[in-house]
MIPALO-137815 format. One record per residue (C-alpha): residue in three letters; x negated, y negated, z. Coordinates in steps of 0.25 Angstrom, whole numbers, plus 5000, padded with zeros to 4 digits. Layout:
<nodes>
ALAXYZ
...
</nodes>
This chain:
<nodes>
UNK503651844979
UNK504351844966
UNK505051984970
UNK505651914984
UNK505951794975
UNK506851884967
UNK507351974980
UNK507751814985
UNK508451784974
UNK509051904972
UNK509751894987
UNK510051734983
UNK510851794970
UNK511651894978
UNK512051774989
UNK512451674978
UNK513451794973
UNK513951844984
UNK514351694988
UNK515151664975
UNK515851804976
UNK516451754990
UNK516851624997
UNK515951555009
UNK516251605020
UNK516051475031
UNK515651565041
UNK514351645034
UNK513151635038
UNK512151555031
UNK511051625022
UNK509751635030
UNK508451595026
UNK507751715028
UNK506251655025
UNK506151615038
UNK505751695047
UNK506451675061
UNK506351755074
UNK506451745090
UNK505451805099
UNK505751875113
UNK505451765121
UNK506551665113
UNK505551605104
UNK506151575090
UNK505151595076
UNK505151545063
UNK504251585050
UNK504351535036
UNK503351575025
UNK503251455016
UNK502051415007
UNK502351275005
UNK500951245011
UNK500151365008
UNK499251415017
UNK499951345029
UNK500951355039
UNK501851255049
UNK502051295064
UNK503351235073
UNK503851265085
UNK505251215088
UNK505551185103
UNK507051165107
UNK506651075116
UNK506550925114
UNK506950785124
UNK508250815127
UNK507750935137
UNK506950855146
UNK507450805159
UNK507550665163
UNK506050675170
UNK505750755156
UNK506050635145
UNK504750635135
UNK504350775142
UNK504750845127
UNK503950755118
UNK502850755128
UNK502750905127
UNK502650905113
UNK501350805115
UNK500950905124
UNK500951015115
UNK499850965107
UNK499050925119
UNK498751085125
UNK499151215124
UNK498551355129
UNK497751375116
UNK497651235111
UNK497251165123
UNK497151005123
UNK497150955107
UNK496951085105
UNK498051105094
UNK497850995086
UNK496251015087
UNK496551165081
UNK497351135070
UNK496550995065
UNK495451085062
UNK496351155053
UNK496751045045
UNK498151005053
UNK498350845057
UNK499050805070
UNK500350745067
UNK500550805054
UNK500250945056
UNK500350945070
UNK501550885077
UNK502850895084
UNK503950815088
UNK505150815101
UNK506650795099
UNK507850775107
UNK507850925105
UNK506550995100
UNK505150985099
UNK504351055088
UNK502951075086
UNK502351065072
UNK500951125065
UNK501151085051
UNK500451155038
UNK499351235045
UNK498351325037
UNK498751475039
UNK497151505039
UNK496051505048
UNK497151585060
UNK497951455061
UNK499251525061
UNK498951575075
UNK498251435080
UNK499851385076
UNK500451485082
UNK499751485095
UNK499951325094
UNK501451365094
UNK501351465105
UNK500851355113
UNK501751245110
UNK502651355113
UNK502351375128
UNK500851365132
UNK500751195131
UNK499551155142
UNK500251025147
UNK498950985155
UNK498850875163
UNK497850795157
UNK498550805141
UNK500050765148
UNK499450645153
UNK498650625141
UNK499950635133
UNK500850535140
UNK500050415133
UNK500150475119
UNK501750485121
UNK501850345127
UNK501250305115
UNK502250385106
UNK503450335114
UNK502750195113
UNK502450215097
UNK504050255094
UNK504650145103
UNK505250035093
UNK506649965091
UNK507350075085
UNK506850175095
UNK507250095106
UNK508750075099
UNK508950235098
UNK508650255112
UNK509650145116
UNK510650185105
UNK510550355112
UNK511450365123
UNK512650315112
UNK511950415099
UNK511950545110
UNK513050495120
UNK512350475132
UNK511750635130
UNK510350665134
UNK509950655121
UNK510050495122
UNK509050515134
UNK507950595130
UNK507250525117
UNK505950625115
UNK505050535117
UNK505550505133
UNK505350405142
UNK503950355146
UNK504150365158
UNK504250515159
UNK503250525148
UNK502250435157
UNK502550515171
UNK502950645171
UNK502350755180
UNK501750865171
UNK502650965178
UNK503750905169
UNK503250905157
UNK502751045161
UNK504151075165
UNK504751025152
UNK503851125145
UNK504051265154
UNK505551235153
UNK505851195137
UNK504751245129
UNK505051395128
UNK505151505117
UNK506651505118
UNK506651355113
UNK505451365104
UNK505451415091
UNK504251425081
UNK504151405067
UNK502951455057
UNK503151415042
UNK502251405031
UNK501351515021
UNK501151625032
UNK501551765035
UNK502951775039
UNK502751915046
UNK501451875052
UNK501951735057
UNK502951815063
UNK502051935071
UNK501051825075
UNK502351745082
UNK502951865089
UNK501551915094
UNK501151765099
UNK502351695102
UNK503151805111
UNK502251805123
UNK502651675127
UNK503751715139
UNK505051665137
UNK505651565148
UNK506451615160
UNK507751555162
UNK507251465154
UNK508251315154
UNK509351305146
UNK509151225134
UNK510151165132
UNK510851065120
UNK511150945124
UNK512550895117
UNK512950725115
UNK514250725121
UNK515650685113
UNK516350565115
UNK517550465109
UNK517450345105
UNK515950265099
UNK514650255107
UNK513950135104
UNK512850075105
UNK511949925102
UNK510449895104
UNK509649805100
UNK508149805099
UNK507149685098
UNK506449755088
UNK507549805078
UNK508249695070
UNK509249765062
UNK510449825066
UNK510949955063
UNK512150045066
UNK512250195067
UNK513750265070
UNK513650405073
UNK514550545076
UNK514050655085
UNK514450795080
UNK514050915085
UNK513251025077
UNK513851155075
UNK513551265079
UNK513751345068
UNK512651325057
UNK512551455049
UNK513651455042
UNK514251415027
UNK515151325036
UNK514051255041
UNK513451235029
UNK514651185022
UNK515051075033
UNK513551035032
UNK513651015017
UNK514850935019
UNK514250835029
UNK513050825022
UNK514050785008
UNK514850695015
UNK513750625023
UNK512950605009
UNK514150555000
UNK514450445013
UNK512850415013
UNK512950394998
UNK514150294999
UNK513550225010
UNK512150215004
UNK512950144991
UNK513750035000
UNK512349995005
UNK511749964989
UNK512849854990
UNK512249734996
UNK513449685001
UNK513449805011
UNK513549755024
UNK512249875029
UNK510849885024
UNK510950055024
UNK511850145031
UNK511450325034
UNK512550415035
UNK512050555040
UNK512450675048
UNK511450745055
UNK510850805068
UNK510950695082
UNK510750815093
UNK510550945094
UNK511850975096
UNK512450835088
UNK512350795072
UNK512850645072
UNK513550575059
UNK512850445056
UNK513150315051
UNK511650235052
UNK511950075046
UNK511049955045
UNK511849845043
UNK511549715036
UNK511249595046
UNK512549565055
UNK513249665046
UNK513249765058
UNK515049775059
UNK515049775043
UNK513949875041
UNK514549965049
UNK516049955044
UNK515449965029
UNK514850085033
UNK515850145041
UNK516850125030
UNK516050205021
UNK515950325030
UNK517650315034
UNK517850315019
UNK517250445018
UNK518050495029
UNK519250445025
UNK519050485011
UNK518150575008
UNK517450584995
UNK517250584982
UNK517150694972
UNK515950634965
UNK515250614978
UNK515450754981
UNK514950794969
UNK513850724969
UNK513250784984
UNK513550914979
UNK512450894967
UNK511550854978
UNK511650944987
UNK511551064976
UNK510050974972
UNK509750964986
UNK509851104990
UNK509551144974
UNK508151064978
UNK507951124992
UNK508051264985
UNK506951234974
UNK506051174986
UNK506351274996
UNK505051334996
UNK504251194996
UNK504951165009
UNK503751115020
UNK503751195034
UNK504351065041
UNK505651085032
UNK505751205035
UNK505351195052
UNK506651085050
UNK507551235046
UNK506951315056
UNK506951205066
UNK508451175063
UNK508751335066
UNK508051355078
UNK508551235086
UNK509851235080
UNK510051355075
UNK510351305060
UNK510051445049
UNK508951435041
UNK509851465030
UNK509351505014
UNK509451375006
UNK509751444993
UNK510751514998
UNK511451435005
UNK511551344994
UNK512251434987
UNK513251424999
UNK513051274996
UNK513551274982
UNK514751374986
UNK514951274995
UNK515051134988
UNK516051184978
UNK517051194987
UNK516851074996
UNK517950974996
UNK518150814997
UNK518950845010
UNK517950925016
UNK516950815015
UNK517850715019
UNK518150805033
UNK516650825034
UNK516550675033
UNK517650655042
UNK517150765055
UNK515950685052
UNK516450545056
UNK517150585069
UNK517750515080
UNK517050565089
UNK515750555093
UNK515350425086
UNK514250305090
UNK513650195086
UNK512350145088
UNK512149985082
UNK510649915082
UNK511049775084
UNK510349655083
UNK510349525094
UNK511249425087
UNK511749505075
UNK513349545075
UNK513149685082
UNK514049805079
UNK514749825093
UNK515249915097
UNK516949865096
UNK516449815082
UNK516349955079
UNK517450025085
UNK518149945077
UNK517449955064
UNK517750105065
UNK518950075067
UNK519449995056
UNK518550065047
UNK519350205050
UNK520650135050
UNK520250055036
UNK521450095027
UNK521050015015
UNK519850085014
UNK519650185001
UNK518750284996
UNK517350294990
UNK517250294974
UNK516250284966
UNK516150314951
UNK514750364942
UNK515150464933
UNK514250534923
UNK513050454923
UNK511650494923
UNK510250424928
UNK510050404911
UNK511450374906
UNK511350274895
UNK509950264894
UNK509250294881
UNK507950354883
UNK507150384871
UNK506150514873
UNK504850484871
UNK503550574869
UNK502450634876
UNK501050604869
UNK500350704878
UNK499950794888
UNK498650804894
UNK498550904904
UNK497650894915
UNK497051034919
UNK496150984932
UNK497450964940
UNK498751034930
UNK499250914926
UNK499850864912
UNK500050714907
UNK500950694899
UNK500650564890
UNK501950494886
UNK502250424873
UNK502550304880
UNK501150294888
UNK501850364901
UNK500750464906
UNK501350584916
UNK500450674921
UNK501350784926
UNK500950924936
UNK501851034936
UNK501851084952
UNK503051154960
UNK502251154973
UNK503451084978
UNK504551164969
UNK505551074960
UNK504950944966
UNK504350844956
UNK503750724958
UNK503450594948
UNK502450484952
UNK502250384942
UNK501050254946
UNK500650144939
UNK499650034944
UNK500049884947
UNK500949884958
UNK501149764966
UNK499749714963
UNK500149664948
UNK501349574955
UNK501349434958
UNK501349384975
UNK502749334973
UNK503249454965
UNK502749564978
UNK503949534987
UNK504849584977
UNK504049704973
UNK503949744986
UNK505549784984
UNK505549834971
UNK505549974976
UNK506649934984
UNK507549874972
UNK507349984963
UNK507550094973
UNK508950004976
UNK509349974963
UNK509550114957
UNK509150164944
UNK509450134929
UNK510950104928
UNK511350154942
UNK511350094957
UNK510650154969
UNK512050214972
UNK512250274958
UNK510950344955
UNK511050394967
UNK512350454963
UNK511950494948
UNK510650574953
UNK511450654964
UNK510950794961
UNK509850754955
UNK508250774964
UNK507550644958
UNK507150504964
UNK506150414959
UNK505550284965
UNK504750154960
UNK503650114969
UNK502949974967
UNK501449974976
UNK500249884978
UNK499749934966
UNK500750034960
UNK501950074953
UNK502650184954
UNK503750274952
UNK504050414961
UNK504950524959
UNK505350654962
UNK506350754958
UNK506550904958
UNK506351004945
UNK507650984938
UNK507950834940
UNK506450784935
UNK507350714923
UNK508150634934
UNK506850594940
UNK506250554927
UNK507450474922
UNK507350394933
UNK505850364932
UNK506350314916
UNK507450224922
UNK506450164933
UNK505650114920
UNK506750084909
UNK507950054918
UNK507650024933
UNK508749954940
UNK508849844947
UNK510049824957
UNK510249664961
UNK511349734971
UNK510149834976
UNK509049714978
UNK510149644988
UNK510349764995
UNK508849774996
UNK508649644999
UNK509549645011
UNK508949765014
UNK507549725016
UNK507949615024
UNK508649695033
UNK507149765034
UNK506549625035
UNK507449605047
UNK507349745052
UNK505949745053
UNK505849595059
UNK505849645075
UNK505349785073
UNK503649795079
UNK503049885068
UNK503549785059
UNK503149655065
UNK501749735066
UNK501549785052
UNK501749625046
UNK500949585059
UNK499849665053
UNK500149625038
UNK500249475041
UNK498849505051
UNK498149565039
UNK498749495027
UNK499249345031
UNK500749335034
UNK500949275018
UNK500149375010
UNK501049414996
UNK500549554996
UNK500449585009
UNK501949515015
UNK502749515029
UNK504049575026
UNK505049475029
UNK506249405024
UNK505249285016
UNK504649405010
UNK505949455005
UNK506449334999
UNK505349334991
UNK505649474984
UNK506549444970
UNK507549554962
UNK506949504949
UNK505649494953
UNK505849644958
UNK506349674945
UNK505249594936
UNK504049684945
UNK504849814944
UNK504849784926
UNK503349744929
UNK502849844936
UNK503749974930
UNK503649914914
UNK502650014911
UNK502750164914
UNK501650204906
UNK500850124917
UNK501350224926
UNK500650364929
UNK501650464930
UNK501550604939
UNK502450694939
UNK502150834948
UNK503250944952
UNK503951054948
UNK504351024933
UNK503951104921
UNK503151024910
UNK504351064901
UNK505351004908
UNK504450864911
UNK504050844897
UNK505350814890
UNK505750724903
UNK504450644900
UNK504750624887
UNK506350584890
UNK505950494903
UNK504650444905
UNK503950444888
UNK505250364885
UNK504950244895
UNK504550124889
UNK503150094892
UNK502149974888
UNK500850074893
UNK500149954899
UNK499149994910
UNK499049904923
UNK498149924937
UNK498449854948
UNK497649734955
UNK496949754969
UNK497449614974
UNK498049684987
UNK498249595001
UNK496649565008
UNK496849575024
UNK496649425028
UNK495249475036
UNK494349575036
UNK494449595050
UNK495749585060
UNK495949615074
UNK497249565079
UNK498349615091
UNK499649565087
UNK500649545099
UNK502149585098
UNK503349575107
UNK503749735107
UNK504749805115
UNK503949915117
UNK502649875118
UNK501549945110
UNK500449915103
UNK499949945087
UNK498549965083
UNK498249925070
UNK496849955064
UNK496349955050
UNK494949965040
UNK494749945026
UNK493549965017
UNK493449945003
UNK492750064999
UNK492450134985
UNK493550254982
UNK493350394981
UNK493750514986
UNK492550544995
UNK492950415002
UNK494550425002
UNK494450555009
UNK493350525020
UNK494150415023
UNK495450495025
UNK494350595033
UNK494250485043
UNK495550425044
UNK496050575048
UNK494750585059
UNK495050455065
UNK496550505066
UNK496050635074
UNK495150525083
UNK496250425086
UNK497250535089
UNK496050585099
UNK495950455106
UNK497050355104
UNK498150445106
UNK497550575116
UNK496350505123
UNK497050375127
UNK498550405124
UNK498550265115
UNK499450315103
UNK500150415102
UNK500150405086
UNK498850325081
UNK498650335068
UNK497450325057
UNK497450295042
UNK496350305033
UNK496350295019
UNK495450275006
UNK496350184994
UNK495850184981
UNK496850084977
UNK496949964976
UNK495749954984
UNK494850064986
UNK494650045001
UNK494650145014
UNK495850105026
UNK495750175039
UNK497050105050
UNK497350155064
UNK498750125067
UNK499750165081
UNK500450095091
UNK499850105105
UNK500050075119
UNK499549915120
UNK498749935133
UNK497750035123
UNK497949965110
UNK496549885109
UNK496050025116
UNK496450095105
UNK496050005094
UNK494550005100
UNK494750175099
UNK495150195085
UNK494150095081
UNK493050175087
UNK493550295083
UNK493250235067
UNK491950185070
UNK491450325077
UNK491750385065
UNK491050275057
UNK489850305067
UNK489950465064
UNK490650505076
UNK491550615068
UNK491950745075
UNK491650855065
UNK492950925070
UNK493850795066
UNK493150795053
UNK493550955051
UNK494850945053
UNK495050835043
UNK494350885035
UNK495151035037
UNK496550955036
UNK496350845023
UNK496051005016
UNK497251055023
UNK498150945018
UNK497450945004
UNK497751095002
UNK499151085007
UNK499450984998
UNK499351034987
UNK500451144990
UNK501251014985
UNK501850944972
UNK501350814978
UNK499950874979
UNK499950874963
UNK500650724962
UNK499450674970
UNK498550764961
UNK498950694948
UNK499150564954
UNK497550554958
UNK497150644946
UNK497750534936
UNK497450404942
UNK496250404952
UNK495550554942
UNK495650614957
UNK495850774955
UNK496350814968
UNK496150964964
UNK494750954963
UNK494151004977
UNK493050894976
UNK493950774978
UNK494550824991
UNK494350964996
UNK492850944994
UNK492550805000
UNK493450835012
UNK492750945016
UNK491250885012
UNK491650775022
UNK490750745033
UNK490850675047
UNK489650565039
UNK490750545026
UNK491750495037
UNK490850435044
UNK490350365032
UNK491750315027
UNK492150285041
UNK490950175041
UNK491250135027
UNK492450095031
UNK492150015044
UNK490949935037
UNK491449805033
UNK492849845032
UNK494149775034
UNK494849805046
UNK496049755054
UNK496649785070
UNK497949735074
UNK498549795085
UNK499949745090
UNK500249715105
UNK501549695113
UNK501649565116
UNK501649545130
</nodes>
């Protein structure tokens, strides 16, 4: 290794030379990443292999199909997604649930690691993080040969299947769903995109012959549109010889049908659209322009014009983003991005949610930013400025390279098989990225920025509301118009010269009393002087990542009733108001180049405060944590602009169902008036207090030394230490110790059973069902009660979703808190077809209560059993592994090294230890079933 390390850098060396001894040539290639192994077989088929150990002892399995909605025939809509059901329901060797029933033995979950999605355009597969052991490569590769061309597609499991996708299309169908379909035909110009959503229409979905989908299949799922990717801590060579011999007897297709890319015609003038929805109360306005993608994607000029737009949209996003801090904005937020529409289309976007009747101003406001841009370009300190953060970004990207997860890297492979775009060398093209930004110029970016906003090509899609001021579409014409035409208008400024996160503050070191080092798990704790203990783990699982979690008991629980509305946004506030002596706006601004974020966090019965940063910028991160306790700010501009905000929220979530449903359930369990447990709404709001935030923030953060602070990552003890000493040892402290007080809200009965009936557009129905037991806490009993809640999963996927085509996503949650009450929670939750809902609320209840009654499959219990030691061992191939370590081995005396606190119960587990918890539970617990019906 250390000898192709050395080879490596070697080759980097002599490219970084021979690029300062000559100029960019635009039209060059760009470097290659040679790790990943790609090939084509004879029959068409495409390959990909990348050796990566970023989970050890396991490897992730794709296959890309270039096949998605937009190739189905009008008697065909649906007929993709559905083929991807059927993938999972039948193969040659996997008949029936025979894939999934293989690979659950081996540790691997259904939806996590085993999935798959459809597109307009593609459908790929996924078997995520499977061992390497026990001949599992094989089993994935013959899985993959199989989606590749030997689906069953029987009968009995296409009809079985039609219920579970009426139920998914039924699940996904809300207001905003609804105004995106309406709101197509104008985004894609009347193309065939705008009439092909993935998911189809019903109608097809519920009647068509098995010939079509059978049809479907034989013409679009083909080796020359498939392509298959391995990646993960395997053999490349082997990986390799084992595709070639396995995957180059499938035949490829005679005459197979063109596949064709389907292009969004141009056009003069703006295409527009309004829609309203019943169930979405707040406007918003999106104003797009079509480009086409190039063709040419390999080359330095390529690079170079995606620099350029990437600079110019993030210095406009960053302008933007500061007008919105100001609360006499007349829009809530507004996104400006550039990225992919189509296949063959990128689109510029302007994304705005106004203020209420604000729709006209909101739009002219933003629009005015974007044609300041155009007409003027930008400034020399922005530039700058995006130069330091690209050089961080890519500098991080480079130090992380080998920590990237398969899914990161299946997005580059995905990108170059279906678009053809390289798989280039991120190091050196980097060094073509520096050459490159020292001789970019404000009038390139102002070109870019102005090829960007076009006259051609544009859209506008507005959310309107019944009885607000709607944008029309005249009102907008003319806003353009007078907007591009404005000759009073002037160019951005700005000024923040030479300031840092510390300037002006006089910070006094202070001392480290000790270090105590902790050899069971390889920690250290450092005592401070000022009471402030930081037990601390060097790790670079994750290289130049480091992490800092800092808790302290109390939380919410030590606030007065009147007081919780107001902590309920503190988070908010701070988040708003900036940091120190600067706005929002500014730190952003004087931490550009710099990896670091921290955040406050305020719970039921905690503080805390979370960072994270990489190796070189752990000062920044710590400086911030100082100021959060000797200087946090509070911005009376930010709190309006959060205020208006959140009532915007309030508004917004007024009509919409899953809303209505969650304060249906709170008021059902709770009491419509109960303090700690309210219904989000403007009375609520009113209530909340600037100073009062203020007075619970100096409350609950006065005391750091009542804090536990965690830091894990990839720094150096040397390097830590005099940080410590400088940041965290010099904070005042008072070292008074609290806990909090388990005075959480009681549910108003031990028992409820209530349907709930609401006016829906498109009807469904929500099952709600819930258990709680007040048990003692171990960790005997937390993981037996996860054992069970991952069993009953297995069991209501078997018979809501397969056996009766119910749900098509049913979900179960079971949990042991230790804190504030040590209690077991086991919930089912999905929406379903109402005709079944009562149905399927008798099923999942019967599903518990056989397992209370000792009807536990020993093979469900296996593959539980395999997977929580699967995930565990994973894990810890993470930074985040060692955070949770010193987290549970500080506070609860938990060692999560030690095999006999996890490795060793799980295994020793038995059919009568679930069984046992699972009657524990139901004995005299607390329970609740609410289940919402359309209201007829």
């Amino acid at each position: 290794m250390k000898q192709i390390l050395i080879v490596t850098f070697s080759v980097l060396l002599a490219f970084v030379h021979t690029l300062k001894s000559q100029s960019l040539d635009p039209n060059h290639k760009l470097p290659i990443d040679n790790s990943i192994k790609k090939g084509v077989l004879s029959n068409g088929m495409t390959y990909y292999i990348k050796n990566t150990d970023v989970v050890k002892g396991a490897a992730s399995y794709y296959i890309i199909q270039n096949v998605g909605s937009i190739l189905e025939n009008k008697d065909q809509q649906g007929l993709a997604h559905f083929l991807e059901h059927m993938a999972f329901n039948g193969t040659d060797n996997f008949p029936g649930k025979g894939v999934l029933n293989t690979l659950e033995k081996h540790g691997a979950v259904f939806g996590k690691d085993i999935n798959a999605y459809t597109s307009f355009d593609e459908t790929v597969y996924n078997l995520s993080n499977i061992p390497t052991k026990d001949g599992l490569v094989d089993t994935c590769l013959t899985i993959l040969k199989d989606w590749s061309n030997y689906l069953l597609l029987t009968d009995e499991e296409i009809d079985a299947e039609r219920g579970v996708i009426k139920e998914e299309w039924r699940t996904r169908q809300n207001g905003q769903a609804r105004l995106f379909k309406t709101s197509s035909p104008v985004t894609f110009n009347n193309s065939k995109y705008a009439d092909r959503m993935p998911i189809g229409l019903m109608s097809v979905v519920e009647n068509f012959d098995y010939k079509t989908l059978r049809d479907f299949y034989h013409d679009w799922y083909r080796t020359d549109l498939q392509a298959i990717a391995i990646i993960g801590d395997i053999d490349i060579e082997e990986i390799e010889n084992k595709i070639i011999e396995k995957f180059s007897k499938i035949s490829a297709i005679k005459n197979p049908r063109e596949r064709l890319v389907v292009n969004i015609p141009n056009h003069e003038g703006l295409m527009y659209s309004l829609a309203t929805d019943p169930e979405v109360s707040t406007s918003s306005i999106s104003f797009g322009i079509r480009h086409k993608k190039p063709s040419q994607l390999e080359t330095i000029a390529y690079l170079k014009k995606r620099l350029l737009e990437a600079m110019a949209i993030n210095m406009l996003s960053s302008r933007i983003s500061e007008l919105s801090q100001n609360p006499e904005s007349s829009f809530l937020g507004s996104r400006v991005s550039y990225g992919d529409l189509s296949r063959a289309h990128k689109v510029f976007d302007i994304s705005i949610t106004p203020k209420k009747n604000k729709q006209k101003e909101a739009f002219k406001e933003v629009l005015s930013e974007v044609v300041r841009a155009v007409k003027f370009g930008y400034n020399q300190s922005e530039i700058d400025r995006i130069i330091i953060n690209i050089k961080s970004s890519y500098e991080n990207q480079i130090a992380r390279l080998n920590d990237r997860d398969h899914g990161k890297i299946e997005q580059i492979i995905l990108k170059n098989y279906l678009e053809n775009k390289p798989i280039t060398d991120l190091e050196k093209v980097y060094e073509i990225v520096k050459q490159l930004l020292k001789t970019i110029t404000k009038d390139e970016l102002k070109l870019t920025i102005q090829h960007l906003y076009s006259q051609q090509n544009r859209f506008l899609n507005v959310t309107g509301i019944k009885g607000e001021k709607n944008l029309s579409k005249i009102d907008a014409k003319q806003i353009i118009k007078e907007v591009e035409n404005d000759t009073n208008m002037v160019p951005y400024s700005e000024t923040l010269e030479g300031k840092t996160l510390v300037s002006g503050i006089l910070i006094k070191n202070g001392t480290i009393k000790k270090e105590i080092e902790s050899k069971k798990i390889g920690a250290t704790t450092f005592v401070l002087g000022n009471g402030i203990k930081v037990h601390y783990k060097y790790v670079n699982k994750n290289k130049n990542k480091v992490d800092l979690n800092a808790l302290s008991y109390g939380g919410e629980s030590l606030l007065k009733n009147e007081n919780l509305p107001s902590a309920s946004l503190l988070e908010g506030l701070i988040q708003m108001s900036g940091l120190g002596d600067f706005s929002a706006t500014d730190l952003r601004k004087i931490l550009a180049g710099k990896t670091a974020s921290v955040r406050i966090g305020l719970g039921e019965i905690n503080e805390s405060v979370s960072g994270s940063s990489n190796t070189k910028d752990v000062e920044t991160m710590l400086q911030m944590v100082h100021l959060y306790f000797v200087k946090p700010r509070f911005d009376q501009q930010a709190f309006q602009v959060l205020n208006t905000n959140i009532s915007n929220y309030i508004t917004r979530r007024s009509n919409n169902i899953d809303e209505k449903m969650q304060d249906s359930i709170t008021a059902t369990l709770y009491g419509k008036n109960n303090p700690k447990k309210p219904i989000f709404n403007q009375s609520y709001l009113d209530k909340v207090s600037f100073d009062k935030i203020k007075t619970i923030y100096k409350d609950r953060f006065a005391d750091a030394a009542d804090f536990d602070f965690f830091i894990v990552g990839d720094v150096k003890k040397a390097q830590l230490k005099p940080l410590l000493k400088k940041y965290l040892a010099s904070i005042p402290t008072k070292n008074i110790k609290e806990t909090f007080i388990n005075n959480g809200a009681e549910w108003l009965s031990k028992t409820i059973d209530k349907d709930i009936y609401l006016e829906m557009k498109d009807p469904k129905a929500s099952l709600n069902i819930s258990y709680k037991k007040e048990l003692p806490y171990s960790l005997k009993n937390s993981i037996y009660t996860s054992v069970l809640g991952h069993i009953l999963q297995l069991r209501v996927t078997e018979t809501v979703r397969e056996s009766e085509g119910g749900a098509y996503s049913p979900r179960v949650s079971a949990r042991f808190y230790r804190e504030p009450k040590s209690m077991a929670y086991i919930s089912f939750k999905f929406d379903c077809n109402p005709d079944l809902a009562d149905k399927l609320a008798t099923i999942v209840k019967a599903e518990l209560q056989k397992i209370a009654d000792g009807n536990i499959l020993e093979n469900d219990l296996n593959k539980i059993k395999t997977n929580f030691i699967k995930e565990r061992k994973q894990s810890k191939d993470k930074n985040s592994y060692d955070m949770r370590l010193l987290t549970n081995f500080f506070r609860y005396d938990y060692n999560m090294n030690d095999a006999k606190n996890f490795e060793h119960i799980v295994n020793k587990t038995t059919q009568k230890n679930v069984q046992s918890m699972a009657k524990k539970i139901l004995k005299n617990s607390s329970s609740f079933e609410v289940i919402f019906k359309p209201k007829e």
